[in-house]
MIDOSE-1310 file (N, C-alpha, C; in nm, 2 decimals, decimal comma, always signed):
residues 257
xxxx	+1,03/+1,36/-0,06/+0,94/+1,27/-0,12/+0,80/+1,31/-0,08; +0,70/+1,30/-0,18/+0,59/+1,33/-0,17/+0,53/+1,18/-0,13; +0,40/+1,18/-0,08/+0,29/+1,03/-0,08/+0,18/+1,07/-0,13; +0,08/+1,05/-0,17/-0,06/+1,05/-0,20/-0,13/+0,92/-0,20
xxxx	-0,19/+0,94/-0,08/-0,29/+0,78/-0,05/-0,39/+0,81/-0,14; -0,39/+0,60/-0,24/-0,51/+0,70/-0,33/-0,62/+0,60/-0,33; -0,56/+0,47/-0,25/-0,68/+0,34/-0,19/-0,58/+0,29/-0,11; -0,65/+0,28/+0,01/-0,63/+0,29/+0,18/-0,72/+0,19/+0,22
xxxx	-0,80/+0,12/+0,17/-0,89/-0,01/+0,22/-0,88/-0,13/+0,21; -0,93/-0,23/+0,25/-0,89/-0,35/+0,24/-0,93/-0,43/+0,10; -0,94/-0,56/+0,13/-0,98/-0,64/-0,06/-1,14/-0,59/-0,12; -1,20/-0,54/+0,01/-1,37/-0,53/-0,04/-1,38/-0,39/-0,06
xxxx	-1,30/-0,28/-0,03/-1,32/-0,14/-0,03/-1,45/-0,10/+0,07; -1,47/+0,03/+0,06/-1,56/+0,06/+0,14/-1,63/+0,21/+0,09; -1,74/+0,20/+0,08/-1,86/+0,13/+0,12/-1,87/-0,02/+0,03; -1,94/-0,12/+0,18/-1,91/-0,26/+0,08/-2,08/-0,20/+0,03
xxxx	-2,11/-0,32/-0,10/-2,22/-0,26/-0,15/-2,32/-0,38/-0,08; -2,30/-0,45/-0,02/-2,41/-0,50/+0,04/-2,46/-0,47/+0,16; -2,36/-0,33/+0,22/-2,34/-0,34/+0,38/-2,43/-0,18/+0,43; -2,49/-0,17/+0,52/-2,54/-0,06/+0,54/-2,52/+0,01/+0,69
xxxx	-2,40/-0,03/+0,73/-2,36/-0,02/+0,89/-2,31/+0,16/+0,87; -2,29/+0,22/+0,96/-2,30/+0,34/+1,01/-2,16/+0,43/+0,88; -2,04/+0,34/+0,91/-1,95/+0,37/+0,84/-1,96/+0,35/+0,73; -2,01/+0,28/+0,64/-2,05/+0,27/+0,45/-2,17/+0,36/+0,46
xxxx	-2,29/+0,35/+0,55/-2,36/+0,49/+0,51/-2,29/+0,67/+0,50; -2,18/+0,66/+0,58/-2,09/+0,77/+0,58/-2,05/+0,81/+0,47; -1,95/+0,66/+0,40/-1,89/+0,70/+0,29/-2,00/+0,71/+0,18; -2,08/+0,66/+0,18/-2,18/+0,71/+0,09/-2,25/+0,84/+0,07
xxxx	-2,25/+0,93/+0,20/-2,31/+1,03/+0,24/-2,16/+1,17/+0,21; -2,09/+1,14/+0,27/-2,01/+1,24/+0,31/-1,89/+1,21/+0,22; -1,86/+1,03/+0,20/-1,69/+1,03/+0,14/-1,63/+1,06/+0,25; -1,62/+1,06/+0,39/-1,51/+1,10/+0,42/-1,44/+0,95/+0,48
xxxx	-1,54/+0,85/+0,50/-1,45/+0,70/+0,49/-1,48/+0,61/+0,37; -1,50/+0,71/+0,24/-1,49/+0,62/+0,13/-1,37/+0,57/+0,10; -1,35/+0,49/+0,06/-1,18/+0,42/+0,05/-1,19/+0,32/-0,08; -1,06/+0,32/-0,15/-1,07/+0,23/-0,28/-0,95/+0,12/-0,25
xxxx	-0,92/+0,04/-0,29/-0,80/-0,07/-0,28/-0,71/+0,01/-0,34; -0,62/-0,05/-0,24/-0,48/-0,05/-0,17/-0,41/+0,01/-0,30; -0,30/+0,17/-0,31/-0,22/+0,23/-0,37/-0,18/+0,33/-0,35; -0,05/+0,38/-0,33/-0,03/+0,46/-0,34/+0,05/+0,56/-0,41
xxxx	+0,11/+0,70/-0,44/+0,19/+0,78/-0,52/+0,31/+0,80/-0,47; +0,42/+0,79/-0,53/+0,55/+0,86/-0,52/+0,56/+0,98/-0,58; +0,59/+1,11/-0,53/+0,65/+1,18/-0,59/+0,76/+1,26/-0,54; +0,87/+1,22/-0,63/+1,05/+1,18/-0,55/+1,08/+1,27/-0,65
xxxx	+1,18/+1,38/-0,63/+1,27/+1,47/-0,66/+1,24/+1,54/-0,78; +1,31/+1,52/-0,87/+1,22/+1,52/-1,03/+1,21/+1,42/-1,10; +1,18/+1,31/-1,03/+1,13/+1,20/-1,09/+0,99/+1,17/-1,17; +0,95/+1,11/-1,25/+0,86/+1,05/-1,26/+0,72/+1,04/-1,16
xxxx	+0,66/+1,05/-1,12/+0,59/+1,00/-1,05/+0,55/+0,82/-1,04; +0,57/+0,76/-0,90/+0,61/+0,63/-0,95/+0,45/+0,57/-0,85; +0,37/+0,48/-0,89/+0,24/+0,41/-0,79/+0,35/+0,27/-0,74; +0,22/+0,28/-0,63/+0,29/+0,11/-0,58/+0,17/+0,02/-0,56
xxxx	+0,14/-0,08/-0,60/+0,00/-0,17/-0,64/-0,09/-0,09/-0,71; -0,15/-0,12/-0,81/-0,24/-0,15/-0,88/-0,39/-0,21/-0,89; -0,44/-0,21/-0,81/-0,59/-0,28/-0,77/-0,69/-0,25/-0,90; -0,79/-0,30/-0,83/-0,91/-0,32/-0,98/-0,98/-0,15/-0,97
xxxx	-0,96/-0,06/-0,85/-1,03/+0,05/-0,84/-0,87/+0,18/-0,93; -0,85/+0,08/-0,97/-0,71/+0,18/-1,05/-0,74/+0,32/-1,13; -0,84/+0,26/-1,24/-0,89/+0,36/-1,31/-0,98/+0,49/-1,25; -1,03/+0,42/-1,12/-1,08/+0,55/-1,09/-0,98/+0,65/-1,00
xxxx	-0,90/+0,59/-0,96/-0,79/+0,68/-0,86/-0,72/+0,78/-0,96; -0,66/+0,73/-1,07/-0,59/+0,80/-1,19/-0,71/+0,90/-1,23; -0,84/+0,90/-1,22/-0,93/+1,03/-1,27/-0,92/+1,11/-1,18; -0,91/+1,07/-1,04/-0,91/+1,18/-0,94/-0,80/+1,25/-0,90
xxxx	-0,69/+1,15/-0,98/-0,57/+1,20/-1,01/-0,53/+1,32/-1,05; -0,64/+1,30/-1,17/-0,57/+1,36/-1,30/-0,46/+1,36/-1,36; -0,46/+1,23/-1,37/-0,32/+1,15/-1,43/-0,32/+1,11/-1,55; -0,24/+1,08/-1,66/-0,35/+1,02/-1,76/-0,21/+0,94/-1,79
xxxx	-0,11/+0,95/-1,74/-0,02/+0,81/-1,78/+0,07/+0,80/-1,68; +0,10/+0,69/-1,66/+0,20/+0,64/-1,53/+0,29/+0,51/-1,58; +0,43/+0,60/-1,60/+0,52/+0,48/-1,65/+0,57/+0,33/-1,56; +0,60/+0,37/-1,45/+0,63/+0,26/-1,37/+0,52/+0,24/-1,26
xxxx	+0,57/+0,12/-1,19/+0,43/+0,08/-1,07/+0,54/-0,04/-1,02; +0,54/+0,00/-0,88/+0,59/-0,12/-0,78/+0,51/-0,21/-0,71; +0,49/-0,33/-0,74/+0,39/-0,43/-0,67/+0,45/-0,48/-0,52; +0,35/-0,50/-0,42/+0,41/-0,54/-0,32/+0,40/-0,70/-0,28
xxxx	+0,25/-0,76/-0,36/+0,25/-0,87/-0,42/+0,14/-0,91/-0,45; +0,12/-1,06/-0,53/+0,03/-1,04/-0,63/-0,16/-1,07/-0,57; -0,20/-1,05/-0,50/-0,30/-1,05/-0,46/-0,46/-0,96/-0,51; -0,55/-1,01/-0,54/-0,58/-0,91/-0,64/-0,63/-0,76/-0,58
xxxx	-0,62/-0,74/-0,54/-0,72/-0,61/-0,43/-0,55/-0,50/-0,49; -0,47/-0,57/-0,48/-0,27/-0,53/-0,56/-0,29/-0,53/-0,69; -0,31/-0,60/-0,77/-0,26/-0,63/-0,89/-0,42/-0,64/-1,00; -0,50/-0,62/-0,92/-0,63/-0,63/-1,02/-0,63/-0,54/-1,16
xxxx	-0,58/-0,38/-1,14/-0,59/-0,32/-1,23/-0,44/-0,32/-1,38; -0,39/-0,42/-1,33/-0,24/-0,41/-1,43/-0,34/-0,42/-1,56; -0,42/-0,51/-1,62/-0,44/-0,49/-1,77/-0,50/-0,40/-1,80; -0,55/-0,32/-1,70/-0,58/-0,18/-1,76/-0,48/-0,04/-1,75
xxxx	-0,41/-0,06/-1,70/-0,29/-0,07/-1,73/-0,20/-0,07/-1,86; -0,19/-0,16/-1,83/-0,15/-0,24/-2,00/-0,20/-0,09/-2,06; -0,35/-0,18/-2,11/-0,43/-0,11/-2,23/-0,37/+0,03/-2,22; -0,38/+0,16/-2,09/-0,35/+0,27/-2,11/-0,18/+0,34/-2,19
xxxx	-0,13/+0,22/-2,12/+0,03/+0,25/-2,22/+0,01/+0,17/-2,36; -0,04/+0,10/-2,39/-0,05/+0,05/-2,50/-0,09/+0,20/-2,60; -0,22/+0,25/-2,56/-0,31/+0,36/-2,64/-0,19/+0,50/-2,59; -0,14/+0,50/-2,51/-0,01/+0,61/-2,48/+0,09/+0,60/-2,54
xxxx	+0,12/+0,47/-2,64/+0,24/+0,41/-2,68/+0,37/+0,48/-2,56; +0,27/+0,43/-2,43/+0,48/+0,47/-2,35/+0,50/+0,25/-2,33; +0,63/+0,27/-2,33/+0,69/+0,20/-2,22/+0,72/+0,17/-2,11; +0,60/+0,06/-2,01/+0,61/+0,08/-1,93/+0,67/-0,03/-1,84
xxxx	+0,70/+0,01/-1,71/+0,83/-0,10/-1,62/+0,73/-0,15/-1,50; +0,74/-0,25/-1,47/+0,67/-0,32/-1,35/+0,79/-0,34/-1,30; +0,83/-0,28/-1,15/+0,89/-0,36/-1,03/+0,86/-0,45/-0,91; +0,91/-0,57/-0,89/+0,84/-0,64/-0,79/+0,95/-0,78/-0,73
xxxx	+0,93/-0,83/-0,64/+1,02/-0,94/-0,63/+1,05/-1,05/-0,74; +1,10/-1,07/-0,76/+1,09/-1,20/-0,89/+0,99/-1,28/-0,82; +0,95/-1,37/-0,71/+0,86/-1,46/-0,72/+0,73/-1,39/-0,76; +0,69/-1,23/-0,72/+0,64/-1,20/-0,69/+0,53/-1,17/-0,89
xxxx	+0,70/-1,12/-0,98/+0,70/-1,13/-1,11/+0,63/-1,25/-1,14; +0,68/-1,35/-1,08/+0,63/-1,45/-1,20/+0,52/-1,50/-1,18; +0,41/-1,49/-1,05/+0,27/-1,49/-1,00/+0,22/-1,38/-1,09; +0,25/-1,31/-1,14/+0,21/-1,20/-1,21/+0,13/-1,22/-1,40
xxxx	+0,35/-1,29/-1,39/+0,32/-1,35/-1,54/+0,20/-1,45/-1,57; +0,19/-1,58/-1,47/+0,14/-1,66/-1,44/-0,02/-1,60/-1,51; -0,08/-1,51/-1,41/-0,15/-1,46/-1,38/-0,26/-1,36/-1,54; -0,13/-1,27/-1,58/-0,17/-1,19/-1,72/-0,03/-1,23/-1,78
xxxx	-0,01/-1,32/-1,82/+0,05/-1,37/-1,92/+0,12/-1,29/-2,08; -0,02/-1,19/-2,09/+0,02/-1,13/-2,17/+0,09/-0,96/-2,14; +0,08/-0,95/-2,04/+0,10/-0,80/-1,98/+0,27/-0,83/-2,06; +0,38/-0,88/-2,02/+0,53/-0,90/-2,06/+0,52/-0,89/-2,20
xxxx	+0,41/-0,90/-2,28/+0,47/-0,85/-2,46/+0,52/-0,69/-2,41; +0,41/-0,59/-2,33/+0,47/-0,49/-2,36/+0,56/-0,44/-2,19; +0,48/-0,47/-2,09/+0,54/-0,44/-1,91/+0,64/-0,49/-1,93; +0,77/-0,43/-1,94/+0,89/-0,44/-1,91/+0,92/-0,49/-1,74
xxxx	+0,93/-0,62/-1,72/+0,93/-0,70/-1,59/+1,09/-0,66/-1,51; +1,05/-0,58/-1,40/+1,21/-0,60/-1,34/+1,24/-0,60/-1,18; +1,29/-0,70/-1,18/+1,35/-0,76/-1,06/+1,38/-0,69/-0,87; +1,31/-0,65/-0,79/+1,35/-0,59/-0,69/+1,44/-0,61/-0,61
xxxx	+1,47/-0,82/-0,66/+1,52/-0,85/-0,52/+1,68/-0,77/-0,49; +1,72/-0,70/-0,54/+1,85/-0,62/-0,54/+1,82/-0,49/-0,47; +1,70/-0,44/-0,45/+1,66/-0,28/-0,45/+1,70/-0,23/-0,58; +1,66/-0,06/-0,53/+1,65/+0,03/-0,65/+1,65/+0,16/-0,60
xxxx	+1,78/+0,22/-0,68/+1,77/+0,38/-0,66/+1,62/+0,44/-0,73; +1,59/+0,53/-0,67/+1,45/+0,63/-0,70/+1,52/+0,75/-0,68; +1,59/+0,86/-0,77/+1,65/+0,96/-0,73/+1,76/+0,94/-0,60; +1,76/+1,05/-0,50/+1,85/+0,99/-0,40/+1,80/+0,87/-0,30
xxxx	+1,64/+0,85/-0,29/+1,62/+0,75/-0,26/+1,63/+0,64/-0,28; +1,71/+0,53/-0,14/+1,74/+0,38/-0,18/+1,64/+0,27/-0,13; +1,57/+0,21/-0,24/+1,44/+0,12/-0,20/+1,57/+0,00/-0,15; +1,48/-0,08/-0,08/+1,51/-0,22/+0,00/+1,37/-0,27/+0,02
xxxx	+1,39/-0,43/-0,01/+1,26/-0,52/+0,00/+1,26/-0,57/+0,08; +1,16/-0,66/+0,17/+1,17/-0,81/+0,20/+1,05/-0,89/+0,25; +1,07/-0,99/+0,22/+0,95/-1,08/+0,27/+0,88/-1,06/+0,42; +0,77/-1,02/+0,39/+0,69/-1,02/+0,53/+0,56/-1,17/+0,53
xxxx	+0,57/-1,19/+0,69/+0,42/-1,28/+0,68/+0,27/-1,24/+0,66; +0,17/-1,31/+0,57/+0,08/-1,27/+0,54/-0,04/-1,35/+0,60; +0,03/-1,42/+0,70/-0,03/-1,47/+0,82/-0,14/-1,60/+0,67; -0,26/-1,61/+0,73/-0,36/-1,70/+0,64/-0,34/-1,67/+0,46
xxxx	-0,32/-1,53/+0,44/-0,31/-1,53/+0,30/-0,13/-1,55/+0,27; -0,04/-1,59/+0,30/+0,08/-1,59/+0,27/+0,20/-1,55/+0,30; +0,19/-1,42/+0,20/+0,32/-1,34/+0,23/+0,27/-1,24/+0,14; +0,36/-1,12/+0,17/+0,38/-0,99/+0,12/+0,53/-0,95/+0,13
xxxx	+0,52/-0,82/+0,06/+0,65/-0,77/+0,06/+0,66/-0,66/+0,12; +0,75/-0,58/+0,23/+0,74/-0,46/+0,23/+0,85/-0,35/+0,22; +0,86/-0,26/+0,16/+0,92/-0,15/+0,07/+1,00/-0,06/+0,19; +1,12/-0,08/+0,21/+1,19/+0,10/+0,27/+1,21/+0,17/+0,18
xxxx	+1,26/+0,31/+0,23/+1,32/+0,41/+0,14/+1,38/+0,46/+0,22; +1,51/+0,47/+0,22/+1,63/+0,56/+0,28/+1,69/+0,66/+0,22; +1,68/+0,78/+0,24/+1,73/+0,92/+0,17/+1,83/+0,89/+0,24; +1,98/+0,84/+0,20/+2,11/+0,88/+0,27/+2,14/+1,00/+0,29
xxxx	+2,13/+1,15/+0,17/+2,23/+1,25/+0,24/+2,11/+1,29/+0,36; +2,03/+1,27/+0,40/+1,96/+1,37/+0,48/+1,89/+1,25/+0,58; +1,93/+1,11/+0,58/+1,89/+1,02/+0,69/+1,75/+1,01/+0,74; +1,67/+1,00/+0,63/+1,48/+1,01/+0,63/+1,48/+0,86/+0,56
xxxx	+1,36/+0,80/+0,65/+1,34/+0,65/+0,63/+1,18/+0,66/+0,59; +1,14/+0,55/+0,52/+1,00/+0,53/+0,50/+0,97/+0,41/+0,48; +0,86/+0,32/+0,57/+0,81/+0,21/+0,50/+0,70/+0,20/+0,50; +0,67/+0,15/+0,38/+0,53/+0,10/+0,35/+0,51/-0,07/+0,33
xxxx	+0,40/-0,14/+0,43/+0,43/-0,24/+0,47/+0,25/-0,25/+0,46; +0,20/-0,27/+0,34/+0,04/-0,26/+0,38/-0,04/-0,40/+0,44; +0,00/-0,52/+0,39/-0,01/-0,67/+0,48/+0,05/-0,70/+0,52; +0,06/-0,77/+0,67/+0,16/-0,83/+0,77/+0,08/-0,85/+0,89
xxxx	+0,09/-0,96/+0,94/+0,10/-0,96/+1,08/+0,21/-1,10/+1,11; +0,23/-1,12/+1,24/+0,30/-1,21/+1,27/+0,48/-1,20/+1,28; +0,51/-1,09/+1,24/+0,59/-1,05/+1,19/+0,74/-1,10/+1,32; +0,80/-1,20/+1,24/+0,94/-1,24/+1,31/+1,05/-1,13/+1,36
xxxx	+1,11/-1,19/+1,42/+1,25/-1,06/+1,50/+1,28/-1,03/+1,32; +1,28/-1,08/+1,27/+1,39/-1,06/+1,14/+1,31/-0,97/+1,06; +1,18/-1,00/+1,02/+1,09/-0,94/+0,97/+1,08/-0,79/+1,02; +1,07/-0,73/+1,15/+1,07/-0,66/+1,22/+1,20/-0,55/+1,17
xxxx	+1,31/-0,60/+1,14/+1,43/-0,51/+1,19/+1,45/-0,39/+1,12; +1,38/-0,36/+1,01/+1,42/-0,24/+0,95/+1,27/-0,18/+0,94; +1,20/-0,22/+1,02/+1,09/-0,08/+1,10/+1,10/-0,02/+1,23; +1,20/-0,07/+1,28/+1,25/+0,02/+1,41/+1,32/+0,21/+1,34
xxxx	+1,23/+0,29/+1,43/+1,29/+0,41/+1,44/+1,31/+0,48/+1,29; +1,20/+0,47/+1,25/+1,18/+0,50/+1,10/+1,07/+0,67/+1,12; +1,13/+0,74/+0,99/+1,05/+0,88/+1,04/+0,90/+0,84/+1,02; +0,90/+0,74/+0,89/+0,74/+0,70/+0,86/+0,73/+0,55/+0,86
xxxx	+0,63/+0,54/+0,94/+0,60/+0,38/+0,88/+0,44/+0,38/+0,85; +0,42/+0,33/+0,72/+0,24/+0,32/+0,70/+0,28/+0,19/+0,70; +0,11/+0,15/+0,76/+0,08/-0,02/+0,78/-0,05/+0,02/+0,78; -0,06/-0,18/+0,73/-0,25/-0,24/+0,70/-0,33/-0,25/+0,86
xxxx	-0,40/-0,22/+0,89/-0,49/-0,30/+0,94/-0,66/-0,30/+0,92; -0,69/-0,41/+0,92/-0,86/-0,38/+0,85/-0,92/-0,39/+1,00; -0,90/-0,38/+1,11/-1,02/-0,38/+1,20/-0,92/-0,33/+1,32; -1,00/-0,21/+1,41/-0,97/-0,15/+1,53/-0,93/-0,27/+1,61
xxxx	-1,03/-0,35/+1,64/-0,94/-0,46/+1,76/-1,07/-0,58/+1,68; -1,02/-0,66/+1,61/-1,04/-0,82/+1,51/-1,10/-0,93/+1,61; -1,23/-1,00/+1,58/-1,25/-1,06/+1,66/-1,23/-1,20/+1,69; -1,13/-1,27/+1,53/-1,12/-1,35/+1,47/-0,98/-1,43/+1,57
xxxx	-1,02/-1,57/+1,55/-0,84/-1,56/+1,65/-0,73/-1,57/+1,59; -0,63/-1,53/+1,65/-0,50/-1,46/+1,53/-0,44/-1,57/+1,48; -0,46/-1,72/+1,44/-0,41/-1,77/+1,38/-0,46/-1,77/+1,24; -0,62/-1,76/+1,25/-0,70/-1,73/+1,15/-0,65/-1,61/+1,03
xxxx	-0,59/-1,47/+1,08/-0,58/-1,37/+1,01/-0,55/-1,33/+0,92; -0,51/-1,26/+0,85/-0,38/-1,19/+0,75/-0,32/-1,07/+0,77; -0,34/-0,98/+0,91/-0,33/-0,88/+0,90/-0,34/-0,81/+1,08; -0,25/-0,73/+1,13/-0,23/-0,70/+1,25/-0,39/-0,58/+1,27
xxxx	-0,45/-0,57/+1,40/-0,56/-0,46/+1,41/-0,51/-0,34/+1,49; -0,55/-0,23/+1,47/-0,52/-0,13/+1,50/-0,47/-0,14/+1,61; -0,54/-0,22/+1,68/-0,47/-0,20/+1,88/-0,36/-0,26/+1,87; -0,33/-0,39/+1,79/-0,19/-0,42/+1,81/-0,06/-0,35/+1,74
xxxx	-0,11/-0,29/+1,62/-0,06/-0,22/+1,58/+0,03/-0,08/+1,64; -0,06/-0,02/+1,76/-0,06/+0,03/+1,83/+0,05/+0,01/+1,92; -0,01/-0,12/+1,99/+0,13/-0,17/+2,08/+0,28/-0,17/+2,01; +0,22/-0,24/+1,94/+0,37/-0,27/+1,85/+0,43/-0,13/+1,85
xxxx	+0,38/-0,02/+1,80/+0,43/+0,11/+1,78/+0,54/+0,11/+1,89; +0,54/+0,10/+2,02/+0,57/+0,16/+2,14/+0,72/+0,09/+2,13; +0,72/-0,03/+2,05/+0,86/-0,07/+2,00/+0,93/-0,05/+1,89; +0,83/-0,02/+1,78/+0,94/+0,01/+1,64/+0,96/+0,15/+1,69
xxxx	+0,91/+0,24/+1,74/+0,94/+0,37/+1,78/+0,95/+0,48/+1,65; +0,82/+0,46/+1,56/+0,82/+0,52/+1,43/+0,80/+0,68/+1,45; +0,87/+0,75/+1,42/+0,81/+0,90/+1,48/+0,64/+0,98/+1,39; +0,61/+0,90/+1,27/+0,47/+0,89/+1,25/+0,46/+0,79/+1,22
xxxx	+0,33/+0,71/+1,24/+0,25/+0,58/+1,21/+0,15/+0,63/+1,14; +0,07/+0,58/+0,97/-0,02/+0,55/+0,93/-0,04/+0,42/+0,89; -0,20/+0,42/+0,94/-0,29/+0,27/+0,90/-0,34/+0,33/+0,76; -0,33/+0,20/+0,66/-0,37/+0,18/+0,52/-0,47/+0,06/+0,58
xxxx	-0,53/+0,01/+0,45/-0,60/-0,12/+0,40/-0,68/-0,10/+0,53; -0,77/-0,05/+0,55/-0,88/-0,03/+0,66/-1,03/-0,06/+0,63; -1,07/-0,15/+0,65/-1,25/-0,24/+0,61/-1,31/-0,11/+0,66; -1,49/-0,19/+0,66/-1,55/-0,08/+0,71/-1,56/-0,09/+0,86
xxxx	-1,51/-0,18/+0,91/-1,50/-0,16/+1,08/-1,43/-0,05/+1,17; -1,33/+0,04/+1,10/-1,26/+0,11/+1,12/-1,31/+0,29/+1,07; -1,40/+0,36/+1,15/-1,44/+0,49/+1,09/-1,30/+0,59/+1,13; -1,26/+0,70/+1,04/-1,18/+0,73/+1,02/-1,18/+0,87/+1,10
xxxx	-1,32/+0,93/+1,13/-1,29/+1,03/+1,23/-1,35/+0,98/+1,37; -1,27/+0,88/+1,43/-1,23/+0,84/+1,56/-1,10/+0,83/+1,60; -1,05/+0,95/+1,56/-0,91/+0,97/+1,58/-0,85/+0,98/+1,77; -0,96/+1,00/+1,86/-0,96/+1,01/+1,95/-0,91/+0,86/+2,01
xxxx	-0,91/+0,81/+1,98/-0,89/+0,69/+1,98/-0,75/+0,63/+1,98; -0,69/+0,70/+1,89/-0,51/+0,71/+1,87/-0,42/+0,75/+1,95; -0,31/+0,71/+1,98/-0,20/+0,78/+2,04/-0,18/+0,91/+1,94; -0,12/+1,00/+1,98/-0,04/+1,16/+1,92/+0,02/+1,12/+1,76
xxxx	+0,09/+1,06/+1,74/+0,20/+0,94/+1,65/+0,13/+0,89/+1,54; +0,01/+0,81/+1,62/-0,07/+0,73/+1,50/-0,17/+0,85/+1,44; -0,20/+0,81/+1,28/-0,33/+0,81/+1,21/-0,38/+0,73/+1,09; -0,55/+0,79/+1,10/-0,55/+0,70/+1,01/-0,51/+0,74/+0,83
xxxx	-0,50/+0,71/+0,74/-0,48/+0,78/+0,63/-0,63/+0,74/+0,56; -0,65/+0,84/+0,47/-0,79/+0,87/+0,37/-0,74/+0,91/+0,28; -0,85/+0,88/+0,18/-0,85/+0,88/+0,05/-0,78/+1,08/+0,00; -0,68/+1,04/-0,06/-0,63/+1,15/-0,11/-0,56/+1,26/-0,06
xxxx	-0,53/+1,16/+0,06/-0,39/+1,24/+0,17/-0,25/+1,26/+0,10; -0,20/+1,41/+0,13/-0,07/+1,38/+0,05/+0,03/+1,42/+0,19; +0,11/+1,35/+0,19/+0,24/+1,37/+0,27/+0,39/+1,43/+0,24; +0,44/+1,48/+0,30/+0,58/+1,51/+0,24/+0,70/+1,47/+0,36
x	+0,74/+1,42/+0,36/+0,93/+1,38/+0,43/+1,05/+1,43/+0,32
């Protein structure tokens, strides 16, 4: 399986446009901590290429793509910084005449429907809470805490013949023993955090900060860690900063497992 991070930032992206602090002058200057909301690429065996959330910075990720149609998209849930760009969306398979499939939890579905109502004339709506083969890879879901904003969902992939794990888990903190149990000892685990160490107190949050993230590592025992959904409090060449294990991910990293 291939990855391509193609928005790695939190709900405001970065550079914010009202903000002139050292790291949005960067991404302004250099791009190299420019970041768009939260999505990223599958590219699994001879499959399709498959996204997972949809944000309002959609259409620009697909030009830098160079993509010009994408049949399916897995949502992790419906929050808009996730799900901003589905009606454009829409419009692009409408003008593609393809058929396209939305995967997501059912509650997750129907905050959706709720939401663009009309996306289901043509988004073919379907169900994750069962999982889903992706070539030999086997997705598994489940509800994570989204601490002040809710909940989220977060996504494994298990390659059975060859025993390679991946999760992508972009919001969470708080996370229960149960919550926890299928990010232990995984080859990859990407996770959110929007700020190196949060000044806020953690009941307030939505979201674990780098240092705890960090700790935590030393128990799921992921043999690589990447941080997604990163504000602008987090500059991306302060890698020194990391254990060996951890990094940060940027705009238009591609990975392979």
């Amino acid at each position: 399986m291939d990855i391509v991070f193609h928005g790695t930032s939190d709900a405001l992206g970065v550079p914010r446009i009202y903000c002139q602090c050292d790291v949005c002058e960067e991404a302004r200057l250099s791009g190299v901590n420019r970041r768009y909301r939260p999505s990223i690429q599958l590219c699994i065996e001879d499959e399709e290429s498959i996204w997972i959330d949809c944000g309002p910075d959609w259409h620009i990720q697909m030009e830098q793509a160079q993509q010009r149609v994408v049949s399916r998209m897995l949502i992790t849930h419906a929050h808009y910084d996730h799900i901003g760009g589905l009606p454009q969306w829409y419009d692009q398979c409408r003008y593609a005449k393809v058929k396209p499939k939305l995967y997501a939890a059912t509650e997750v579905l129907q905050e959706i429907e709720a939401r663009f109502p009309w996306l289901s004339g043509l988004i073919e709506f379907n169900s994750l809470d069962e999982g889903l083969m992706l070539g030999s890879w086997q997705l598994r879901i489940w509800r994570v805490n989204h601490g002040r904003n809710g909940y989220s969902y977060a996504f494994r992939f298990d390659h059975r013949p060859f025993g390679k794990s991946i999760v992508y888990c972009p919001d969470c903190i708080a996370l229960s023993e149960d919550q926890q149990q299928l990010l232990y000892n995984v080859d990859m685990l990407i996770i959110g955090a929007s700020f190196y160490k949060e000044p806020h107190p953690f009941e307030t949050r939505s979201l674990y900060d780098v240092t705890e993230i960090v700790e935590r590592s030393m128990v799921w025992k992921p043999r690589e860690l990447w941080i997604t959904h990163m504000s602008h409090d987090i500059d991306v060449r302060h890698v020194e900063l990391l254990p060996q294990h951890v990094h940060y991910a940027k705009t238009g990293l591609k990975l392979s497992l």
